[in-house]
N, C-alpha and C positions, 0 to 999 in steps of 0.2 A: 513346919507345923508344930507349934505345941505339942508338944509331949501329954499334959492333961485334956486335952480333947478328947473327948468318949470316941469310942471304937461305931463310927457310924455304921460301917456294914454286917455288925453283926444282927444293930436291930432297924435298922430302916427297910422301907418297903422296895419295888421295883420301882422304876419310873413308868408311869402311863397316865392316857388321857385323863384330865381328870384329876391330877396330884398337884401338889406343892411342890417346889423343888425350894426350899430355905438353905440360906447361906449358911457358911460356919461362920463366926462371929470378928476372925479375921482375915476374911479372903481382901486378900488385897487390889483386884481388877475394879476400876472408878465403875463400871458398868454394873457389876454388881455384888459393890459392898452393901453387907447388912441388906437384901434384898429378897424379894417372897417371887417367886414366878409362876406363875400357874400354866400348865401344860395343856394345851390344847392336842397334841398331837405326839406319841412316840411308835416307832417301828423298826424294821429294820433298816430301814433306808435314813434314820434320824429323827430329831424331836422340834420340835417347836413350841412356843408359849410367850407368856408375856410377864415381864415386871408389873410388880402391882405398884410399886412403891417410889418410882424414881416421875417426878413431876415436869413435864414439859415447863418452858417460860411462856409460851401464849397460849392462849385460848382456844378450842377452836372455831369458834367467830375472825379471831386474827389469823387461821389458816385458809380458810374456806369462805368464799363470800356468800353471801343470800344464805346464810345459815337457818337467822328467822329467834335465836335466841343465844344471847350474849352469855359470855363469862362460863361457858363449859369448860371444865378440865378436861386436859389433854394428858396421860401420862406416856413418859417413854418404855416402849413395851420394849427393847432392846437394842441393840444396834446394829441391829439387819435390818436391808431394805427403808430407812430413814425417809422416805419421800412419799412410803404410804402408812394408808388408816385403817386401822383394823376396829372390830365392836366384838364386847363379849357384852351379851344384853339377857332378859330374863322376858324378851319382846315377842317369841316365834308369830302369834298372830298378827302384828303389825309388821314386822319385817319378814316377808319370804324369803326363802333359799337357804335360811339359817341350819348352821350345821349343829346337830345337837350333843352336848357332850354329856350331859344328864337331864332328868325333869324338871331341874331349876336352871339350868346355864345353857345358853347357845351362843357359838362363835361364828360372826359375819352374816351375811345374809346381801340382802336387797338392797345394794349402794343408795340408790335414787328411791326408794321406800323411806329408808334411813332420815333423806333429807327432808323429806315430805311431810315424813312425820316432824321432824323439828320445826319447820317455818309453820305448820298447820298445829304445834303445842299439844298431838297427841301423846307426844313420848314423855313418857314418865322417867325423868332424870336420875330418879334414883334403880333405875334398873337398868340401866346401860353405861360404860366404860367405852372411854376412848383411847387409840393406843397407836401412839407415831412409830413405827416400825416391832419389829420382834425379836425374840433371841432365839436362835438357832442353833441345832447340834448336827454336823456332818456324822453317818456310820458311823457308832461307836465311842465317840465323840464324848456325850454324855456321860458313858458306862464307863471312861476312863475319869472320868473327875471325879464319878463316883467313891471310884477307889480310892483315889486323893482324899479321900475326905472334904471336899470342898462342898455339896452339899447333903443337906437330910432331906429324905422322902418322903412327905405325911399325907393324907388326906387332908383333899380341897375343903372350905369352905364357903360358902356363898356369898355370907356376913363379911367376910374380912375382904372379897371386893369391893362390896355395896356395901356396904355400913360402917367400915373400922377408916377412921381417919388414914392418912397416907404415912403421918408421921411413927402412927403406933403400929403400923400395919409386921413387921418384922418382930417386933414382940410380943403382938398379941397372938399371932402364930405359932410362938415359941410355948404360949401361954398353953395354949389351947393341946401343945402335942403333950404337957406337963414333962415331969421329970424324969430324967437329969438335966435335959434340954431347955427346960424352962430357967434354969439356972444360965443359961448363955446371956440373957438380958443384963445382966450384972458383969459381965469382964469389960474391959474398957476397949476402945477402939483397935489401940496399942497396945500388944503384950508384954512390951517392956516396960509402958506406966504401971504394972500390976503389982 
């Protein structure tokens, strides 16, 4: 790790439901470089959440048939479990079962609601995210990376699921936690082009 990387733990938060987990700016894992995850779940048993930022190549109309409306994005929430779909959506009335992780956000809910609502055009596209698998932490897991400095801990946003483009989504997060952090937007990929 660079030497000039701020001391993550002396001011980041815990991890919990709820948070950001943002990368350092060169974590090297393809899965998640330069990447925002938003935490649906930490305990002691481990954590769960999803990338905000890394884009599926199909649709899911091209995943799922009788969908009922084309050209959704699909993003990869990690890569655990690849063969399922997860929803973080802002739906509770229309989707039952949804677990709520604050007044603005719920994760999962009513599979076959889900679809009902897409082929029927009640779902408002802009408040729900789709997510091909997740990223997972076994015990402890997390709290070891932690110390790595491998990621910062902030407070979620809502906007930067639903409304920050995918491309901007890691820096506008960085934006939003301001500085010194906000400064990571500027190092290049590579710490040896510096």
């Amino acid at each position: 790790m660079p030497c000039f990387i701020e001391d993550l733990s002396s001011s980041s938060m815990n991890p919990s439901a709820n948070k950001f987990l943002i990368a350092e700016p060169f974590l090297k894992d393809e899965n998640f470089t330069r990447s925002v995850i938003f935490l649906c779940s930490h305990d002691t048993e481990g954590s769960m959440g999803f990338t905000l930022n890394r884009p599926f190549d199909l649709t899911l109309d091209q995943l799922i048939e009788d969908v009922g409306t084309k050209n959704i994005p699909v993003m990869i929430g990690g890569p655990v479990a690849m063969d399922t779909i997860h929803v973080l959506h802002q739906l509770p009335d229309l989707i039952p079962e949804s677990h709520r992780i604050n007044d603005q956000l719920y994760w999962g809910g009513n599979w076959l609601a889900v679809m009902e609502g897409l082929r029927q055009h009640k779902i408002d596209l802009n408040k729900i995210r789709f997510y091909l698998g997740y990223s997972g932490w076994s015990a402890g897991q997390l709290e070891q990376e932690l110390q790595e400095k491998t990621w910062l801990v902030t407070e979620a946003h809502s906007d930067i699921i639903f409304k920050t483009e995918v491309e901007d989504c890691w820096k506008r997060s960085l934006i939003k936690v301001g500085a010194p952090y906000s400064d990571w937007i500027h190092f290049p990929n590579d710490p040896q082009l510096n």
